[in-house]
N, C-alpha and C positions, 0 to 999 in steps of 0.2 A: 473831566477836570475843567475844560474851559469852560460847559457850560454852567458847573457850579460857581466858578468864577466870574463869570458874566449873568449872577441870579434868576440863569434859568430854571434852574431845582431848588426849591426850595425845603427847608427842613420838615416841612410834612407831608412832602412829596415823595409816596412810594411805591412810583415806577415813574418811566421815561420812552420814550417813540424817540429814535433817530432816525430819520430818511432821507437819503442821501437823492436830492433834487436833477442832481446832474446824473446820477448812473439812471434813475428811472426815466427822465428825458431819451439817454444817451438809445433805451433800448424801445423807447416808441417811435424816437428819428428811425431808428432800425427796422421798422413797422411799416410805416408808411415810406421806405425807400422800396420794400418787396412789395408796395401795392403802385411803384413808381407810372407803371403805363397803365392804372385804374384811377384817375388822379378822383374820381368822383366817389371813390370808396367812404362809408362812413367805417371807422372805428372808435368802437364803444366800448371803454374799458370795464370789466364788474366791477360794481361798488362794490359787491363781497370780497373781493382780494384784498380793499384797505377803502375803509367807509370811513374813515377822519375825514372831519369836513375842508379840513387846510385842504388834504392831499385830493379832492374831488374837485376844491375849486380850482387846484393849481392845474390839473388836467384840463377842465375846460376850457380856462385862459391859455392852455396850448392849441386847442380848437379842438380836441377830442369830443366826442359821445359818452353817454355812460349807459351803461346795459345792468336795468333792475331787475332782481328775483321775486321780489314783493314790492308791493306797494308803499312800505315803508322808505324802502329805498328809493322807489320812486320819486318820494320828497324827496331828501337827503340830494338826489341829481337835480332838483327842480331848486332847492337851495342851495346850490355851488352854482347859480346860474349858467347851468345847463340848458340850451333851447327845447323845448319839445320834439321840433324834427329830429333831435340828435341821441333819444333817451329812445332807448330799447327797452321794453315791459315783458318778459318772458315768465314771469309767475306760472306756476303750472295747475294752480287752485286759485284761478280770478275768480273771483262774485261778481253777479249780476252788478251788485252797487258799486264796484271798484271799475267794470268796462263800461258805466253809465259817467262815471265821471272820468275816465278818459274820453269816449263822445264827449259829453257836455265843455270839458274845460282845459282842453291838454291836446286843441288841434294840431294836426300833422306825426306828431308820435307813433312808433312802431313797436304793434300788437300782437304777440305771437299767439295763436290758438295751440295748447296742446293737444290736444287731441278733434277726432270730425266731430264731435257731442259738444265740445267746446264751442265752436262752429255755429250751433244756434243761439246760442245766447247774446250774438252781436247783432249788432245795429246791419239793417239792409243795406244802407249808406253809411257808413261807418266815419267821423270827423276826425279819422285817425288813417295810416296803411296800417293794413289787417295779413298777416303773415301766418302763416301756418309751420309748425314744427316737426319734421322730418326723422325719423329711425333709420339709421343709414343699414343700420344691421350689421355689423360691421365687429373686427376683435382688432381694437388700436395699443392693447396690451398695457390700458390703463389699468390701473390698483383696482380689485374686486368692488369697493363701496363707489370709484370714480370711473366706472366701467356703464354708461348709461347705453349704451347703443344694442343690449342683448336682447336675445326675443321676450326677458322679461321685463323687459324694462320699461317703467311706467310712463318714459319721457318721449312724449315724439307719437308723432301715427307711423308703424311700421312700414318699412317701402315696400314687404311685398304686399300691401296692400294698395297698389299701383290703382288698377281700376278707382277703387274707391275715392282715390286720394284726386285723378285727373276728375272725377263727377264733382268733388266738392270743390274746386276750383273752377266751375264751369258754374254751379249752383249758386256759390259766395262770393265775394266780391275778396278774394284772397288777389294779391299783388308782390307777396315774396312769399319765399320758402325758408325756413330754418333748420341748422344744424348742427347736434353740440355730442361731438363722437364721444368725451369724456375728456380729463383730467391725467396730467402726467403722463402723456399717451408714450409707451414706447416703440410701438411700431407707424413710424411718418408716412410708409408708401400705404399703409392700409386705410390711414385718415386723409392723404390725399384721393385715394380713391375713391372715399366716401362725398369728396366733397366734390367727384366728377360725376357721381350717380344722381347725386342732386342737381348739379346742372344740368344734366341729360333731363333729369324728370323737368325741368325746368320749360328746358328746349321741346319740349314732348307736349307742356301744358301749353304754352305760346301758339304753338299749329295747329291744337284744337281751338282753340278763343278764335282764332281766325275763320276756323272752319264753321263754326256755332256762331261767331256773329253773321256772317254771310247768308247762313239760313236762315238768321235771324230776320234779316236783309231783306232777302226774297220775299220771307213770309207776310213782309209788312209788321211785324211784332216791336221792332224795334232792338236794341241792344249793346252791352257796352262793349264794341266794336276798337275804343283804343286801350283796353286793359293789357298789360303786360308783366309778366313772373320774373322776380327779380331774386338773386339768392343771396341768402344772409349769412 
């Protein structure tokens, strides 16, 4: 009623978005108080959860990130003036021509690789952080279609694919790991647990980088001796 009285709505207007500025605030203060002794945390809200461009710029002028599925929405965060350090690219069907133009024009942004195949198609030097996305394996008792973390699931390099996973981080120029248990999760202790297997694998890549640049070291070869795994 008041908006029709204040000619928000107008007679050929038919439908209407209310969102309430202060409860979605109220629950990202709520966010970043549990990341309180991480104060260097980024959080990157999905643009899929509510892609209006009001409600993407008003995030970013709270200092938020915004975390893309496509490229589309890549824009969409890149006009809410969103920084590129702050935009998360997780697409899981990149094209060559979409991580040429994050290289070419969209320095500092974070790249997630889905899978190790994905992995060759980046830049040696990458003008981005280049992340890799993680299968925790895991049963977080999300809904069957939002249940991404099972051994069929297309999303992620599986963790028992450990070996492999520590070669291509020692090969790539990988500097986080990513991981997205699923949707509606109902069981918390199994999604926390997933996201302590990832830092383990994290902690696990770190001691190798150190061990492989130092051989690097001896060998005279050269090597990028301050890289470091960070998890997302």
């Amino acid at each position: 009623k008041k908006a029709k009285a204040e000619s928000m709505i107008g007679p050929d207007d038919t439908s209407a978005i209310f969102h309430s500025l202060n409860t979605h605030r109220k629950y990202l203060t709520h966010l970043t108080a549990a990341f309180e002794s991480h104060p260097q945390s980024l959080h990157a809200i999905a643009i899929k959860t509510n892609p209006h461009p009001a409600i993407l710029k008003q995030v970013v002028e709270w200092g938020f990130g915004l975390e893309s599925a496509s490229m589309e929405e890549v824009q969409l965060a890149i006009q809410a003036g969103c920084p590129y350090r702050k935009i998360v690219f997780d697409s899981p069907v990149k094209t060559k021509r979409e991580i040429k133009l994050c290289h070419d024009t969209m320095p500092g942004m974070l790249v997630n690789a889905n899978s190790l195949e994905e992995l060759k198609r980046m830049p040696n030097v990458p003008n981005f952080v280049l992340g890799l996305r993680i299968n925790p394996m895991v049963d977080t008792g999300a809904p069957g279609m939002f249940h991404v973390s099972s051994n069929e699931s297309k999303f992620g390099v599986p963790l028992k694919e450990h070996d492999a996973i520590l070669n291509a981080i020692v090969k790539y120029p990988i500097t986080a790991l990513h991981l997205h248990s699923g949707t509606a999760m109902s069981n918390l202790d199994s999604a926390v647990g997933a996201i302590k297997s990832i830092v383990a694998l994290a902690k696990e890549a770190n001691k190798l980088l150190k061990i492989v640049g130092a051989r690097a070291n001896d060998s005279g070869t050269g090597g990028d001796h301050s890289r470091c795994i960070d998890t997302i």
